[in-house]
C-alpha positions as CSV (number, residue, x, y, z in Angstrom):
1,X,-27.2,-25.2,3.6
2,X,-24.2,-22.8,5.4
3,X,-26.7,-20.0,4.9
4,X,-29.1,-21.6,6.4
5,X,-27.4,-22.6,9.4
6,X,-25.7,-18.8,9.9
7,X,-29.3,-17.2,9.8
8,X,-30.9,-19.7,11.9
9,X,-28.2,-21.3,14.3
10,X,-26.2,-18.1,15.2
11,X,-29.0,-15.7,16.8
12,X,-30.2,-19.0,18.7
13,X,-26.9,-19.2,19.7
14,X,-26.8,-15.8,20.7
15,X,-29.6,-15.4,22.6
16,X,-29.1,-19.0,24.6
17,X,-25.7,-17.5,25.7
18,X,-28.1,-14.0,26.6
19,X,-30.1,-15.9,28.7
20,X,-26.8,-17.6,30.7
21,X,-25.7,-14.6,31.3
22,X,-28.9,-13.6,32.9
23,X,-28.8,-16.8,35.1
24,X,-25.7,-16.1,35.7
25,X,-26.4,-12.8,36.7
26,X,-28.6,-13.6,39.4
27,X,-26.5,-16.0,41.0
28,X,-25.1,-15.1,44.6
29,X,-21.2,-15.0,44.5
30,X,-20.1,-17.4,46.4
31,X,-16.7,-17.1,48.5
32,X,-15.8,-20.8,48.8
33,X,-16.5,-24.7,47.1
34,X,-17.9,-28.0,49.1
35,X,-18.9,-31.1,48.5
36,X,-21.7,-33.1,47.9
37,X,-20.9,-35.0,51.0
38,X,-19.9,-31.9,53.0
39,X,-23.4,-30.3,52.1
40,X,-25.1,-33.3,53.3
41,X,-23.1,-32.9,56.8
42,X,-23.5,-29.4,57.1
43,X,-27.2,-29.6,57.0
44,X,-27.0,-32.6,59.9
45,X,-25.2,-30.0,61.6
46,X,-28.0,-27.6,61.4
47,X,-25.1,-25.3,60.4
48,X,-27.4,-24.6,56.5
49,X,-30.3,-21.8,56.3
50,X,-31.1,-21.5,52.7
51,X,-30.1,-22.9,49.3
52,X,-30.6,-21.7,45.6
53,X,-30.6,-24.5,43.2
54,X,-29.3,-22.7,39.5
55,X,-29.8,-26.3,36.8
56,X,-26.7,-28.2,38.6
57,X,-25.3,-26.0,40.6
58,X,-26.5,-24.9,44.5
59,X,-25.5,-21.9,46.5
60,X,-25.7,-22.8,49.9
61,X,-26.0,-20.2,52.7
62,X,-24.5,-21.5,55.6
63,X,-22.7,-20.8,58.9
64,X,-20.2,-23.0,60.9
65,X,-18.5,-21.4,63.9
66,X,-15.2,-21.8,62.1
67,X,-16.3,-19.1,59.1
68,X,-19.3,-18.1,60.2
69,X,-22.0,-16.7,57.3
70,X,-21.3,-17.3,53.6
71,X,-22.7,-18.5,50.3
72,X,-21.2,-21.8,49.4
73,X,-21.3,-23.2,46.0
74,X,-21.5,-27.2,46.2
75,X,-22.2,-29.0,42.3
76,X,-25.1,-31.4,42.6
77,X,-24.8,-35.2,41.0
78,X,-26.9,-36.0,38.7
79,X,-30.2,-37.9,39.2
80,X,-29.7,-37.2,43.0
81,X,-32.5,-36.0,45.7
82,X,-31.4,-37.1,48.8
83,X,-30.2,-33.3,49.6
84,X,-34.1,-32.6,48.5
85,X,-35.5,-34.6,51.0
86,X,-33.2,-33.9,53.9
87,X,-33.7,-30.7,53.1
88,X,-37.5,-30.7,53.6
89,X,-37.2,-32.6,56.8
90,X,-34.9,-29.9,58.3
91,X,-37.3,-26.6,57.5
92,X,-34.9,-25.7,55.5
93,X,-35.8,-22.9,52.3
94,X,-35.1,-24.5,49.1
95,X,-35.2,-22.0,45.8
96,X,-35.2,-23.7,42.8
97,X,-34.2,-21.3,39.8
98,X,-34.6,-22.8,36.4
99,X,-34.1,-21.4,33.1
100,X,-36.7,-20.7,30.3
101,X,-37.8,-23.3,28.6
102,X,-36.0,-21.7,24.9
103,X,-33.0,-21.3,26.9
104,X,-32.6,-25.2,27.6
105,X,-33.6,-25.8,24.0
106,X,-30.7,-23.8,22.2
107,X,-28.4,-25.4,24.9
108,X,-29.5,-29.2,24.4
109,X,-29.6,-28.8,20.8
110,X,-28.7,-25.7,18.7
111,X,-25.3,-25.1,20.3
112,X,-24.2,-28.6,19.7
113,X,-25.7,-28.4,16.3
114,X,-23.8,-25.5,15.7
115,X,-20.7,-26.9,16.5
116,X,-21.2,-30.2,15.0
117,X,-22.0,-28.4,11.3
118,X,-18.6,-25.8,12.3
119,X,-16.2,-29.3,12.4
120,X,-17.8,-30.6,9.1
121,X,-17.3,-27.2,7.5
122,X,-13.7,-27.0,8.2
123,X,-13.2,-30.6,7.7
124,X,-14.7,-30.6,4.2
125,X,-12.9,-27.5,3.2
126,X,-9.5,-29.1,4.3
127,X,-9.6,-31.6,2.6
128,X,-11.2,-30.1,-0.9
129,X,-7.9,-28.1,-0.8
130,X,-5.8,-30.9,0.0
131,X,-7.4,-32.7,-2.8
132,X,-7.6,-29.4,-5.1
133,X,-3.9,-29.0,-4.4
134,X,-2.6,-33.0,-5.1
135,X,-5.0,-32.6,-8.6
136,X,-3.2,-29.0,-9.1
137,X,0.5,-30.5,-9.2
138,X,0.7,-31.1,-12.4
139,X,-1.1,-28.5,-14.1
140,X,1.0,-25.9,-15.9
141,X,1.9,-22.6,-14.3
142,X,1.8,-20.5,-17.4
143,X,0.3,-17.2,-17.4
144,X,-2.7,-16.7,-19.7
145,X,-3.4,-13.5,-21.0
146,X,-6.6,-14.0,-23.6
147,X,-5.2,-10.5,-25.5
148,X,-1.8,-9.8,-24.2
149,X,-1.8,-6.5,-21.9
150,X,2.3,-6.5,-22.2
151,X,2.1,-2.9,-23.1
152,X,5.4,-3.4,-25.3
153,X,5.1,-2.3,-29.1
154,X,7.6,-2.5,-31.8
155,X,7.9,1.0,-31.9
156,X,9.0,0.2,-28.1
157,X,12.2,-1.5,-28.8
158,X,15.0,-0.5,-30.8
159,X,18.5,-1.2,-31.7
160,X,17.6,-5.0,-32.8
161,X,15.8,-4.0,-36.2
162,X,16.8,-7.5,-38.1
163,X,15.2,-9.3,-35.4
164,X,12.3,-7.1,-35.1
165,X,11.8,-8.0,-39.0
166,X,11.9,-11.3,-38.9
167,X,9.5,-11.4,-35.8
168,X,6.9,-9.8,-37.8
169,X,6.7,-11.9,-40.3
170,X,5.1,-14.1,-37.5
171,X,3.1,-11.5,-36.5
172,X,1.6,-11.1,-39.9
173,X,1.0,-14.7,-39.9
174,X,-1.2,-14.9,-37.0
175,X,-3.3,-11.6,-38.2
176,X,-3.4,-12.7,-42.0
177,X,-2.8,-16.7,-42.1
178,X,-4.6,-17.2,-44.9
179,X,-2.3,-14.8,-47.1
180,X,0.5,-17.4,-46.6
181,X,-2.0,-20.7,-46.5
182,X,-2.8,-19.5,-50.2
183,X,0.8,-19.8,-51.4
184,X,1.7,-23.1,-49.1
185,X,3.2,-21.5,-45.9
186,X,3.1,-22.9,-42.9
187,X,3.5,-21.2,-39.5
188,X,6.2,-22.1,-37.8
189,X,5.9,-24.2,-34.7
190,X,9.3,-22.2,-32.8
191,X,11.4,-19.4,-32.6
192,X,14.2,-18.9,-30.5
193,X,15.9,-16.1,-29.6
194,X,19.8,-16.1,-28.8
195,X,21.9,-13.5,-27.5
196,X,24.1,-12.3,-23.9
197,X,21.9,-11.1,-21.5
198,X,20.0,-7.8,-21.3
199,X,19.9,-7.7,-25.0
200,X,16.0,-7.7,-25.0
201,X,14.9,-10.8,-26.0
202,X,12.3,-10.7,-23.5
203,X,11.5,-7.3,-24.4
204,X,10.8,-8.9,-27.7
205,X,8.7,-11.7,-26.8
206,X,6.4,-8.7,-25.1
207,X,6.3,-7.1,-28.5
208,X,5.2,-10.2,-30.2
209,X,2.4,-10.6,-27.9
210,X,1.7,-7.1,-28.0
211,X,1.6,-7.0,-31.5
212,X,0.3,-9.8,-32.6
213,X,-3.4,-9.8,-30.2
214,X,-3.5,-13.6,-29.7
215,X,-4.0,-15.6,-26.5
216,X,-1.0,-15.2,-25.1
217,X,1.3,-18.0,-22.6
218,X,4.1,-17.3,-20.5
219,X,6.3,-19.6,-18.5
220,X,9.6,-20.0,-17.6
221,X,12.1,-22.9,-18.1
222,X,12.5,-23.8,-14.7
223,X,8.8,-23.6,-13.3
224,X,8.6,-27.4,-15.1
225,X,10.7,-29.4,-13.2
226,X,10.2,-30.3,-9.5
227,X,11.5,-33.0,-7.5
228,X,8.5,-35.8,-8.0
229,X,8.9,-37.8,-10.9
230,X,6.5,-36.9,-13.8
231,X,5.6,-33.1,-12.7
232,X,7.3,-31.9,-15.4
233,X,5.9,-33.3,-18.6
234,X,2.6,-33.5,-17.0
235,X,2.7,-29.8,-16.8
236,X,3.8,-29.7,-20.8
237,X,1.0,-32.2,-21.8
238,X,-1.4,-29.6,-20.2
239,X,0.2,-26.3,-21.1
240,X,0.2,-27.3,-24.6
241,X,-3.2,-28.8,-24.0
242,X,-4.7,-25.2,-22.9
243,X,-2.3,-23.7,-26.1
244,X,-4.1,-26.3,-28.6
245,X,-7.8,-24.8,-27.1
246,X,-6.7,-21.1,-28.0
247,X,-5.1,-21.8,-31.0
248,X,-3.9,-19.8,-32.6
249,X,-1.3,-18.0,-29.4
250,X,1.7,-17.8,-28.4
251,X,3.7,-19.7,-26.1
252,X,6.5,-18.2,-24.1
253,X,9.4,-20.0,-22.8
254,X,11.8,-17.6,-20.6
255,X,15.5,-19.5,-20.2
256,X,14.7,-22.6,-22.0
257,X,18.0,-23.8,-21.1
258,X,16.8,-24.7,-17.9
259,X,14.7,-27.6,-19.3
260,X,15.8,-28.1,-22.8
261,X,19.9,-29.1,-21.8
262,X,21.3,-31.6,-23.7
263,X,20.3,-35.2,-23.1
264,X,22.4,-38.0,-21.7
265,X,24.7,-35.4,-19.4
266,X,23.1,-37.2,-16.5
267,X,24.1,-39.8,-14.4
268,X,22.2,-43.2,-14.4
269,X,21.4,-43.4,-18.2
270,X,19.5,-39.9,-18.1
271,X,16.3,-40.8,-17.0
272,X,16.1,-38.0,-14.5
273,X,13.0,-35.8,-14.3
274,X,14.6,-32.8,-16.4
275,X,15.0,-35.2,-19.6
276,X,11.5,-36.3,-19.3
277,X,10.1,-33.3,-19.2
278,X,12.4,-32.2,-22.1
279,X,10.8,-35.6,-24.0
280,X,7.7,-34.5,-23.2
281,X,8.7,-31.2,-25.1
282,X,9.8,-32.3,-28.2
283,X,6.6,-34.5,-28.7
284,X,4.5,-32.0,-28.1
285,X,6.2,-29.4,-30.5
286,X,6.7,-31.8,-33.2
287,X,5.1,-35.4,-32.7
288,X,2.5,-37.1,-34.4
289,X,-0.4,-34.9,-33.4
290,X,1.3,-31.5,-33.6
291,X,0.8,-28.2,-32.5
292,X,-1.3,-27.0,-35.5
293,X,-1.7,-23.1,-34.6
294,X,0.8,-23.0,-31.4
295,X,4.0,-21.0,-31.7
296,X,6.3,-21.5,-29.5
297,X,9.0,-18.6,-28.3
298,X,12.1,-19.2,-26.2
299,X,14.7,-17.6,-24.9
300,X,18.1,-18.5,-23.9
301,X,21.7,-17.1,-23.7
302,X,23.0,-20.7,-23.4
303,X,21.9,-21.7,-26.8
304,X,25.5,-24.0,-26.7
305,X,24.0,-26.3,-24.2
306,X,20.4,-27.0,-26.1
307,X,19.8,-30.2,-27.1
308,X,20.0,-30.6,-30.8
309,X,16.7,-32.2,-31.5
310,X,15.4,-29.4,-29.6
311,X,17.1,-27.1,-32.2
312,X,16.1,-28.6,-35.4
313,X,13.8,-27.1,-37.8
314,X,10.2,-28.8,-37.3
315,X,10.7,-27.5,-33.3
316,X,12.5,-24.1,-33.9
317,X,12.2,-23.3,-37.3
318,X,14.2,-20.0,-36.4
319,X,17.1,-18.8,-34.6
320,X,17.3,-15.1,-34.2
321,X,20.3,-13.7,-32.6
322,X,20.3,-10.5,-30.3
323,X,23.4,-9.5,-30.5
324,X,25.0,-6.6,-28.5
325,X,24.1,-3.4,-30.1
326,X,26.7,-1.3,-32.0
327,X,27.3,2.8,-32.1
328,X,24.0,2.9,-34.3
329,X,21.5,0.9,-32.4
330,X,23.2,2.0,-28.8
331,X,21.5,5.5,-29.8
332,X,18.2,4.6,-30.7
333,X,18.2,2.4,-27.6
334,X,19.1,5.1,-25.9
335,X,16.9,7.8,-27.4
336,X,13.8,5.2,-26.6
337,X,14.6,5.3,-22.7
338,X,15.2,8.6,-22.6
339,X,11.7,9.7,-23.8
340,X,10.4,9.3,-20.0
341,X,13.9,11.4,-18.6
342,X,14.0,15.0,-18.4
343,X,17.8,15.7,-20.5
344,X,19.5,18.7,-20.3
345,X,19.5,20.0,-24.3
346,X,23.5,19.8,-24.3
347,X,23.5,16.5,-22.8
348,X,24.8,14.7,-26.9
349,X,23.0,10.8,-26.6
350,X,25.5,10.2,-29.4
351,X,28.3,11.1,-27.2
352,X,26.8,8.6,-24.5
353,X,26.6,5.8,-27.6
354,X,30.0,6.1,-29.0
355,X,31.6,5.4,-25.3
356,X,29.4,3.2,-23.9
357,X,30.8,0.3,-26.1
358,X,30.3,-3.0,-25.1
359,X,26.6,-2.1,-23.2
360,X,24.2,-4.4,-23.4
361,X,19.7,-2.1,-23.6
362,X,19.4,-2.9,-20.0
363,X,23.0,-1.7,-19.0
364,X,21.9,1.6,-20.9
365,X,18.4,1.1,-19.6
366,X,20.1,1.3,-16.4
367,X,22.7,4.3,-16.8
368,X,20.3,6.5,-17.9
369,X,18.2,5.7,-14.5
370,X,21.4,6.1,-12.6
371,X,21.9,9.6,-14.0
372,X,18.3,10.7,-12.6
373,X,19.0,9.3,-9.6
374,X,22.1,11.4,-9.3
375,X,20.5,14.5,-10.8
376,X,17.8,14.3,-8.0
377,X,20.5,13.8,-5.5
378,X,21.9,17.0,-6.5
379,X,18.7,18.6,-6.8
380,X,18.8,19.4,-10.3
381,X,15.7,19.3,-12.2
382,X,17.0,18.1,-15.3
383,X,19.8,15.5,-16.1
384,X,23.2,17.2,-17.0
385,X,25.8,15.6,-19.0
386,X,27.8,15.5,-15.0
387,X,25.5,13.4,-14.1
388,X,25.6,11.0,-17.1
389,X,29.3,11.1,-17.2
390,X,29.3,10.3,-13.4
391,X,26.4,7.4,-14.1
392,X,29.4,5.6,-16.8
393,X,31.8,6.0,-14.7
394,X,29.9,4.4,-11.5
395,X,27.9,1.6,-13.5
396,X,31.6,0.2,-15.3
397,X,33.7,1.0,-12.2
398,X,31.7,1.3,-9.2
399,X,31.0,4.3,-6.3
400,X,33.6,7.1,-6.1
401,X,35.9,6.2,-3.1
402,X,37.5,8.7,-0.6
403,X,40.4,10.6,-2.9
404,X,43.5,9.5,-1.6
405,X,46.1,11.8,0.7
406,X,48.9,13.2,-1.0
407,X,51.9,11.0,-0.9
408,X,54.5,8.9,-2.0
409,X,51.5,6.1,-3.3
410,X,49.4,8.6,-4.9
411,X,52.2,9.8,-7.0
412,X,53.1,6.2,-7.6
413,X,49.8,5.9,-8.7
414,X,49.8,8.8,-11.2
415,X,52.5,7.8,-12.6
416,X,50.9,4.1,-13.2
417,X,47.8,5.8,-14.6
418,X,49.4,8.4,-16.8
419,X,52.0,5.5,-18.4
420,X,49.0,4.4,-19.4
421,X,47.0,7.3,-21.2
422,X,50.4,8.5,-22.4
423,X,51.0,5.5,-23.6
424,X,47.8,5.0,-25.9
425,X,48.2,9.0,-26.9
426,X,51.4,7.6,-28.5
427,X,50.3,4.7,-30.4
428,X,48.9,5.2,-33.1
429,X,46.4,2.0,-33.1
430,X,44.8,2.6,-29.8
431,X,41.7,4.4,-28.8
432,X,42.0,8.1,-27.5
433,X,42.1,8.3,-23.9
434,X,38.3,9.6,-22.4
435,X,39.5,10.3,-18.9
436,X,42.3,10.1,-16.8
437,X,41.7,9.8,-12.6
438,X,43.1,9.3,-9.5
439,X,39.9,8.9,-7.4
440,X,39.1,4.8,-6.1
441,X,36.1,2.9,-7.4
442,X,35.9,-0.5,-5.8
443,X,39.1,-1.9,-5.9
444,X,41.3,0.4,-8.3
445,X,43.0,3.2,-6.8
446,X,43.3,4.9,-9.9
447,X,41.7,4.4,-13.2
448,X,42.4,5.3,-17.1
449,X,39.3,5.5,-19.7
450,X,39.4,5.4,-23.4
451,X,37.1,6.1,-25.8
452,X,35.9,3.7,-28.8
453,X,34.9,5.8,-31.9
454,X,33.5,2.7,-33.4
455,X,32.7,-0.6,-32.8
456,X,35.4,-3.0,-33.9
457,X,34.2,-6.2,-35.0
458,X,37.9,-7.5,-36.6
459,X,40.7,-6.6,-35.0
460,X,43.9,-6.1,-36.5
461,X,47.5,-7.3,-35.3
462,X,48.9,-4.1,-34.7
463,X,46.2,-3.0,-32.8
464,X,45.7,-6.4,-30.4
465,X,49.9,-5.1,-30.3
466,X,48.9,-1.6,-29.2
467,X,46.4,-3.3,-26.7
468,X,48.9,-5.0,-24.9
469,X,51.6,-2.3,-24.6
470,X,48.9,-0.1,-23.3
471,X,47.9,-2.5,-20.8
472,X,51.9,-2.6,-20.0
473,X,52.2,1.2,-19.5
474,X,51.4,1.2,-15.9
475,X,54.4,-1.2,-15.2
476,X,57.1,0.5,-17.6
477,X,56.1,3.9,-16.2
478,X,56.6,2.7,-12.8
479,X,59.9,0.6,-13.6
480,X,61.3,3.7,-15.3
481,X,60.5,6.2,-12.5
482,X,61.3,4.5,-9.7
483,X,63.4,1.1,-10.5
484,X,62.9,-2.6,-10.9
485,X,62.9,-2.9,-7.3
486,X,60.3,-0.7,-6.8
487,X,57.1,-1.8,-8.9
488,X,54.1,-2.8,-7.2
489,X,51.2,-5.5,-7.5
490,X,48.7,-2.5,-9.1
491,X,49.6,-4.2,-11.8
492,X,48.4,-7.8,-11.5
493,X,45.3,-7.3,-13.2
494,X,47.0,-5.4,-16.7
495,X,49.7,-8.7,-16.2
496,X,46.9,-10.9,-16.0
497,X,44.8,-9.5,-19.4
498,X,47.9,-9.5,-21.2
499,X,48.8,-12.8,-20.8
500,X,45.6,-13.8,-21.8
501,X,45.5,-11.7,-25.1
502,X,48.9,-12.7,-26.0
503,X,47.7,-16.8,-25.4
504,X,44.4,-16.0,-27.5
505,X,46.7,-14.7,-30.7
506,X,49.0,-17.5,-30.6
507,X,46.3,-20.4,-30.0
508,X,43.2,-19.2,-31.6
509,X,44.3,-16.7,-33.7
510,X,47.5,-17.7,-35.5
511,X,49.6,-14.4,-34.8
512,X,52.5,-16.1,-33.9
513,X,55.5,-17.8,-36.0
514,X,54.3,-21.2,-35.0
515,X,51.5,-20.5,-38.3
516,X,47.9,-20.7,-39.1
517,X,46.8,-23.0,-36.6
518,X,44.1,-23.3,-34.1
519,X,45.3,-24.7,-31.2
520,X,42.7,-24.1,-28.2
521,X,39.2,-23.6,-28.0
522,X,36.9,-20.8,-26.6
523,X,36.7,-21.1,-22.6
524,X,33.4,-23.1,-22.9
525,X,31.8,-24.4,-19.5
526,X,32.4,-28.3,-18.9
527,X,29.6,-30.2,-18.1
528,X,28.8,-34.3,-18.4
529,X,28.3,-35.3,-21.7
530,X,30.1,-32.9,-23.0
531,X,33.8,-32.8,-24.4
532,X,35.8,-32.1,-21.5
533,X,39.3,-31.1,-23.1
534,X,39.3,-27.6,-23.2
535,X,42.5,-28.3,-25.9
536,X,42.8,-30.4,-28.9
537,X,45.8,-33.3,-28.7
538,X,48.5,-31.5,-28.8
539,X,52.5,-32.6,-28.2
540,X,54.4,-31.5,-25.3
541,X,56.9,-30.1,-27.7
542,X,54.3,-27.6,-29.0
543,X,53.0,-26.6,-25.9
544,X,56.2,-25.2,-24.9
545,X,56.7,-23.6,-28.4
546,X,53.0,-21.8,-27.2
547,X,54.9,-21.0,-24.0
548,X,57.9,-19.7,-25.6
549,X,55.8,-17.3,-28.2
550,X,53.4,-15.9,-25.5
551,X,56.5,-15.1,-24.0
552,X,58.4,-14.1,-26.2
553,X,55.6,-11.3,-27.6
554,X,55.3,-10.0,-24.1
555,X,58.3,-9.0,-23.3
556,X,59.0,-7.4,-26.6
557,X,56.0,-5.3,-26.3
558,X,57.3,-4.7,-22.9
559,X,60.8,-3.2,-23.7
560,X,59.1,-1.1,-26.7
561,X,57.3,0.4,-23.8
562,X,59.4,1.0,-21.3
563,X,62.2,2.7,-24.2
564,X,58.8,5.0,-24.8
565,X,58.7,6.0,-21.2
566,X,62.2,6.3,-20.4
567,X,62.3,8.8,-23.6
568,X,59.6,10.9,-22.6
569,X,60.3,11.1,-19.2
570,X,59.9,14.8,-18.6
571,X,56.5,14.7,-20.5
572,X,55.5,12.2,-18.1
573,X,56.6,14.2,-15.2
574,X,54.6,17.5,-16.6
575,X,51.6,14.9,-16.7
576,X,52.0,13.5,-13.3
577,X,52.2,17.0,-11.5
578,X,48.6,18.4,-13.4
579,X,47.4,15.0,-12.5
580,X,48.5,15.1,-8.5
581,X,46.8,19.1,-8.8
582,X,43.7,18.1,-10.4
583,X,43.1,14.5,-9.7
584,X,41.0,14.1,-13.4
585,X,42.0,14.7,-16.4
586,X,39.5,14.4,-19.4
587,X,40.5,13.1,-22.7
588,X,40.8,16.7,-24.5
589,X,42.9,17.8,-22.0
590,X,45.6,15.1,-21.5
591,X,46.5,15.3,-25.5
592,X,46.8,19.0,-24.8
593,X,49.1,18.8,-22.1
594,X,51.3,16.1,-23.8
595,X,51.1,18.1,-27.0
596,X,52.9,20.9,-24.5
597,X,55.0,18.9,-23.1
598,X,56.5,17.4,-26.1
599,X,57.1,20.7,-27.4
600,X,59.2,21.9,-23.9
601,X,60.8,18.2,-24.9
602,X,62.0,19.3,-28.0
């Protein structure tokens, strides 16, 4: 029908407004406008010679002593011929131009056809979107992949091996199910995957689907809930509808938390729209009709705040935790990303591992990026182990600031930084010092690295003890150089994180003389329906006994260090004068230099 009326209507259309504009075209311009009535006195007047009639319109030349000769226009009424005959009495020439008889056709009908059929076209299209759009609310907003194009293999992602095992166990299921059918296996309906962010549970999902050649769903957590009541589990009911029809697939859940929070944590009874759609959720992964051929993956770094039916076997019949990688799996991470960078042979990734402890894949992902970045910057063609030191330095610390002026704060400053590194170069529980500077990044004006040869998973009480008098060097050095009176706030922060340790081994991890006891809990987020007592019942009397041992540990750690730097004060003035010259001092060399300076000591 629209095809139709665009072959047919449109030249019409064209070629009635062609033939207007040849009407038009032979029209007289006129110079002024009169009136019906005027016209009519004006030919009393004998003051009109001639007049051109053009379908309404007449272009009257006439001449009145006032204006003298000019082509008037005057628009006719309709249905009128007085003018006519007055005209004809008078002698006077009357033209009478009409157009062709196809030109008055299109314009009585085809143009108002045209326009008629243009309304109904847009009006039906409005509202077949309005209505597409109001039927679309509540339809899911997964992705569908029929084979998942993730590009992400197994052979992609390393440094999580035990999860990458027990994920292919599901992959095996969905290529071989009837190898575990014949022996009574079931598939399992969920797996979630636990861990801190950037770990690569995501990346592992990808995998999965990469691996495994199923029809493949994606969705995140949040994408279920709106603000109109029933959108949510509407949008479950027909995600695992579309699941169910392509069994068997895979169903991904980014940041489950989002949906899947514990129940009755909101207010008015919790029947708000996220608890619904979280109902919705748990019937459809484990009601009475089942999900026979759906597996469901989720993700979540906030697996404390799931609800538990959502965490029982039947729903998620595994929890896999990504943990943060150690030494070990920090290498292969890092030998996977750096498969696309161009490394400089010397440039040791097992260097890079052993002090990037504490670095989550992506924050590696993202280091070894930073270090191209840099090595382009400096037009190298190949990534130098500069560059990658530079890249740890800025991603833990931030951008190199301006290097300060020499003066009384710089040296103050030294002195704060090399109580420090001297400081854990004298302990003998304490991690080597990596690098010693006096350049700014972000908000320190000087900064002291150390370097963790392996990942401690237990830590011992002498070495939480060598922690904290490390963390106190800065102070002591400054107290023993320049006086009580003169310390400074650069020290706020090591104040602040020793505190904190010292709390953590009296409360949590019974290092203290009060005994074995437990006596606060980890720093969990409040939120209704939830415990909110971030500590057990505990007397006033004991609280102060906590008071007195955090205390009480702090300030003998304190006076162990400042007796060390008061008796190797001229090794710390050897160190703060390289330090002033140089500005950075790497690890190697500071235990040189205080292996010098202990000997000029002695």
């Amino acid at each position: 029908m629209w095809k139709n009326v665009l072959i047919w209507g449109l030249p019409l259309l064209v070629l009635s407004l062609i033939g207007w504009q040849e009407l038009a075209n032979q029209m007289p311009v006129a110079t002024s406008r009169m009136t019906y009535g005027r016209l009519l006195e004006y030919m009393q007047m004998g003051w009109v010679k001639r007049i051109d009639v053009y379908e309404r319109t007449a272009l009257v030349e006439a001449s009145s002593p006032e204006t003298g000769w000019q082509w008037i226009r005057v628009d006719l009424p309709v249905n009128s011929s007085d003018w006519l005959e007055q005209a004809k009495s008078l002698h006077i020439d009357v033209d009478v131009h009409a157009a062709s008889n196809w030109i008055n056709w299109a314009s009585n009908w085809i143009i108002p056809l045209v326009i008629i059929v243009g309304l109904i076209w847009l009006l039906s299209r409005s509202a077949s979107s309005n209505t597409a759009g109001a039927l679309n609310f509540g339809k899911s907003k997964a992705r569908f992949q029929m084979v998942a194009k993730t590009g992400i293999m197994f052979d992609d992602v390393a440094g999580i091996e035990e999860a990458k095992e027990e994920l292919a166990e599901v992959v095996a299921f969905l290529k071989n199910p009837t190898k575990f059918l014949a022996v009574g296996a079931s598939i399992p309906k969920g797996v979630l995957l636990v861990g801190p962010p950037g770990t690569g549970k995501t990346l592992l999902a990808k995998a999965i689907a990469g691996e495994a050649s199923v029809p493949f769903f994606s969705i995140s957590g949040s994408e279920f809930v709106e603000m109109f009541v029933g959108v949510g589990a509407s949008r479950v009911r027909d995600l695992f509808k579309k699941a169910k029809q392509n069994a068997p697939c895979l169903v991904f859940i980014d940041e489950i938390d989002a949906v899947g929070r514990q129940r009755g944590a909101g207010i008015g009874g919790g029947n708000d729209e996220r608890e619904q759609t979280l109902n919705q959720l748990l019937t459809e992964m484990d009601g009475f009709e089942g999900n026979t051929g759906v597996i469901v993956i989720a993700a979540t770094n906030r697996v404390d705040v799931l609800d538990a039916a959502l965490l029982r076997p039947g729903r998620f019949d595994r929890q896999i935790v990504v943990s943060m990688p150690d030494v070990k799996s920090r290498l292969a991470i890092l030998k996977v990303h750096a498969k696309k960078k161009k490394i400089h042979p010397q440039v040791s990734l097992e260097a890079v591992a052993r002090r990037t402890a504490g670095f989550a894949g992506a924050d590696l992902a993202n280091l070894l990026n930073e270090a191209a970045i840099l090595a382009v910057r400096r037009n190298f063609k190949q990534i130098t182990w500069k560059e990658v030191d530079d890249a740890i330095d800025r991603v833990i610390a931030g951008m190199e600031g301006t290097p300060m002026m020499d003066g009384k704060i710089k040296r103050l400053i030294a002195y704060h930084e090399t109580g420090h590194a001297l400081t854990a170069t004298l302990l003998p529980n304490h991690p080597p010092v990596q690098k010693v500077t006096l350049i700014p990044r972000r908000q320190a004006k000087g900064l002291t690295w150390f370097t963790q040869e392996n990942d401690r998973d237990l830590i011992s009480k002498s070495q939480l003890m060598s922690m904290m008098m490390v963390a106190l060097g800065g102070r002591a050095a400054e107290e023993a150089v320049f006086g009580s009176a003169e310390v400074t706030t650069g020290a706020s922060n090591d104040l602040q994180q020793v505190t904190n340790l010292a709390r953590q081994m009296v409360t949590r991890f019974g290092m203290s003389s009060l005994g074995p006891l437990c006596l606060e809990t980890g720093n969990e987020e409040v939120f209704l329906g939830r415990d909110m007592r971030l500590m057990p019942e505990v007397s006033e009397e004991v609280i102060a006994q906590i008071d007195a041992q955090v205390r009480g540990m702090i300030e003998a750690c304190y006076e162990k260090v400042l007796e060390l730097m008061q008796a190797n004060r001229v090794v710390m003035d050897l160190l703060v004068e390289e330090l002033m010259e140089k500005e950075t001092l790497d690890g190697k060399e500071f235990r040189q230099l205080v292996a010098q300076a202990v000997m000029i000591r002695d």
